[in-house]
N, C-alpha and C positions, 0 to 999 in steps of 0.2 A: 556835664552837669556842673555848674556854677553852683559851693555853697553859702548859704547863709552865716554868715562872721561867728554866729556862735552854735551852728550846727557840727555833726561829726559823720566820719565813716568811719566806720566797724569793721573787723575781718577775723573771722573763726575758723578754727577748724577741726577735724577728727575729734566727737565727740563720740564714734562708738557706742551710740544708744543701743541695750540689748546687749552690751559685752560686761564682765564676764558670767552675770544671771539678774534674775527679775531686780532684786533690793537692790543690788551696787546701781543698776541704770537707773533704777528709780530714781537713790539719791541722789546722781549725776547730772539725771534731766531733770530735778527742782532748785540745781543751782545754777542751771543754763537759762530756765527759765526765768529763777528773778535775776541773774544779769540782763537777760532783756528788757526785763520790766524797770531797771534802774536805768538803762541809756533812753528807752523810748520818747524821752522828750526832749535831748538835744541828739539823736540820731536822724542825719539825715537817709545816710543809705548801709546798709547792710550785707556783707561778700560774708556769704557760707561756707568754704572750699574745701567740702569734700569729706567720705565718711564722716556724716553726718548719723549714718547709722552702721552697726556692723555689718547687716545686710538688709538690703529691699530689693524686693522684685514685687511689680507689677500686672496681677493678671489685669483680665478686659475687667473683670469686677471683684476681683478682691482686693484691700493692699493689706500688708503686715500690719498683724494685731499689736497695739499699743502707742506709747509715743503722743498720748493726746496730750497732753501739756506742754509738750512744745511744737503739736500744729497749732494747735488753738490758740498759741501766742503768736506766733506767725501770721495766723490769718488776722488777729487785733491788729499788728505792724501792718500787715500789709493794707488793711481798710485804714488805718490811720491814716495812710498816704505816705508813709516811709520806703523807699524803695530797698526792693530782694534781689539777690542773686545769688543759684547755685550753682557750683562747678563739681560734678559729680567725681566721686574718687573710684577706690579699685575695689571699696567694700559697697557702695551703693550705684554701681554704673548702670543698673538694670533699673533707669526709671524710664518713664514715657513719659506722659503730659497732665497726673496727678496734680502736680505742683503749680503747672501754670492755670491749669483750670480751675482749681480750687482754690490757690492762693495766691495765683497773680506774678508769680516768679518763674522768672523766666531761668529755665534750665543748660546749661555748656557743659560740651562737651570735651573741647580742646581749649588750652590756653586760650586766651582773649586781653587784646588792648584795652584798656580804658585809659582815659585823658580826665584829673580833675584840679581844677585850678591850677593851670599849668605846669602840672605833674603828673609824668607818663608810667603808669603800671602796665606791668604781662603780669596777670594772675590764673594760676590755675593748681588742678589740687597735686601735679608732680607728679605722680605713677608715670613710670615709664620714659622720662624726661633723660637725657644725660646718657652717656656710656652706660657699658656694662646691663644686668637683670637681664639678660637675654632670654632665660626661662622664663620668668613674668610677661613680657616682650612678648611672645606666642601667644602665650595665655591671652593674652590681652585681647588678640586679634583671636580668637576665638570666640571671648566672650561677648566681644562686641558682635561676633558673625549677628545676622538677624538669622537664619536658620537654624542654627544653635539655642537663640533666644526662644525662639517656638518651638523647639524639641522641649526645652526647663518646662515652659509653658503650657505645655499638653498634661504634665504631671501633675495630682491633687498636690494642691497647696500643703498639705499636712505631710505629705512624703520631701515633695521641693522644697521648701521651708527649713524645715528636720535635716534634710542633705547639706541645705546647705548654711546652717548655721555650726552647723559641723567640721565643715569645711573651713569655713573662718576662725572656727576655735583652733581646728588644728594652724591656720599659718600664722595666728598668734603664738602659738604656742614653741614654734618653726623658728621664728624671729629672735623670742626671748628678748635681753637686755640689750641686745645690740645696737638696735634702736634707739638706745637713750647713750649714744657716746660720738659725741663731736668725732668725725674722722681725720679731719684736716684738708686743709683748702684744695688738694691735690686727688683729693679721693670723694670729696662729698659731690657726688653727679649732680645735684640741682645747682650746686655753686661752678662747676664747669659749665653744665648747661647756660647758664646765666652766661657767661665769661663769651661762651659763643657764639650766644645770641645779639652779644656788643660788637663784636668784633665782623657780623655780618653787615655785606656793604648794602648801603640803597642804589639806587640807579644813578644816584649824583655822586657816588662815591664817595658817601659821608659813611661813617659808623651809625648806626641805631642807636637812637639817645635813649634810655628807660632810665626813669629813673627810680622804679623801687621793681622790684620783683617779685611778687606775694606768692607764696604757695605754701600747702600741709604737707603731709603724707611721711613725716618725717619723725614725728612726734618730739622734735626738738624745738625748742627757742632759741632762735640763732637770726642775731644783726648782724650780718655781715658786709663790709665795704667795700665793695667789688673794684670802684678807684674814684675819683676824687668827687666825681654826682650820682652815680650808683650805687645803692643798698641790694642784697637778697637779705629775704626776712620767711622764715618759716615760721610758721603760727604757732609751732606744739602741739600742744594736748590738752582737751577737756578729760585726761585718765590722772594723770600724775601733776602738771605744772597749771592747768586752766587757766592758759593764756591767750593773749587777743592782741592785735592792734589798732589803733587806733588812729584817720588822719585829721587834721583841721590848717587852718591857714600857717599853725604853728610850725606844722613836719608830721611826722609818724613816727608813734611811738611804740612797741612794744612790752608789754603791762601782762601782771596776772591778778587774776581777780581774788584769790586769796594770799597776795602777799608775797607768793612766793619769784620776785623781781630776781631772787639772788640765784634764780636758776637762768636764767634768760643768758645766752653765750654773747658773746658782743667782742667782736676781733676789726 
């Protein structure tokens, strides 16, 4: 995608709709909402990446009650002709084709290249990335089982739901503050991951050029300069920092929507 000189792209992530009860997401998803309603007319594309909600699953016909004010925006974006894209995290992996069919965005699963104005991103929402979480690691490959999927699945929605909103409170809970402390460049897995994803050769025995790296699941703001044309950039939090980035012909920048820049790590 070639963009328009005064167009943009957007990059969000971990907004935990549903966490920690009804008010707090309420007031969370009407300030996600009007940041969208403030980009929609120099946004040209839009990268979601990941826990977007605390949890969703998918039956054949129901999906998770609430959350209509920021489908409903979504689907305005997406009929506007602003283009979407999900990259599901470790809180909302259990989607199918909801998204695509109702609102035209197209759903990923695993990292993904894009290429814009001659600048190469790897985005994707992190879970799982890098050394180390080897218990998550399992997990993972569990939850993605498709057999596993349709055991949750045979469950009334009112028991599965309830499980496992439960579920997600406790590994927030598991987490705690930890989450919110720069490790340092030798310990934060998505910044090695990145470091070895450069260092991997092509066929011509050149290094992998990327030059930004986007991803969530970290709930920090952190520019990081992996070396002299590479950035990692993790998006934060729609909980604590409501940050985004943002690219245009200018570069990319990372921004929070209420001000608070002076949390943003930048090394």
């Amino acid at each position: 995608m070639t963009l328009v000189s005064d167009k943009k792209t957007y990059f969000l992530s971990d907004f935990h709709l549903g966490a920690p009860n009804y008010a707090a997401s309420l007031e969370r998803e009407k300030k996600i909402v009007s940041f969208l309603d403030e980009i929609k007319n120099d946004a040209a594309e839009i990268f979601l990446v990941g826990d977007m909600f605390d949890f969703w699953y998918e039956y054949r016909k129901v999906v998770p009650k609430g959350f209509v004010r920021l489908l409903g925006k979504l689907a305005e974006l997406s009929d506007a002709g602003i283009v979407m894209h999900f990259f599901v995290g470790n809180h909302d992996m259990w989607m199918k084709d909801y998204f695509q069919k109702e609102l035209n965005i197209p759903v990923y699963f695993e990292p993904k290249e894009f290429e814009r104005i001659g600048k190469k991103f790897l985005i994707g929402h992190g879970d799982g990335l890098g050394p180390g979480d080897h218990g998550y690691k399992r997990l993972k490959k569990i939850f993605r089982n498709p057999f596993c999927k349709w055991l949750f699945g045979i469950l009334p929605p009112f028991i599965g739901m309830g499980l496992a909103n439960y579920l997600s409170r406790s590994s927030r809970a598991q987490t705690g503050a930890s989450e919110e402390i720069f490790l340092g460049e030798d310990k934060e897995w998505l910044i090695i991951y990145s470091k070895e994803v450069l260092k991997a050769r092509l066929p011509d025995g050149q290094e992998k050029n990327i030059d930004f790296f986007v991803f969530g699941h970290r709930h920090l703001a952190i520019d990081f300069r992996l070396n002299e044309s590479s950035r990692y950039i993790n998006l934060g939090d729609w909980i604590h920092y409501y940050t985004y980035a943002v690219f245009d012909e200018r570069g990319l920048q990372l921004k929070s929507y209420l001000g608070k820049d002076d949390k943003v790590i930048r090394r």
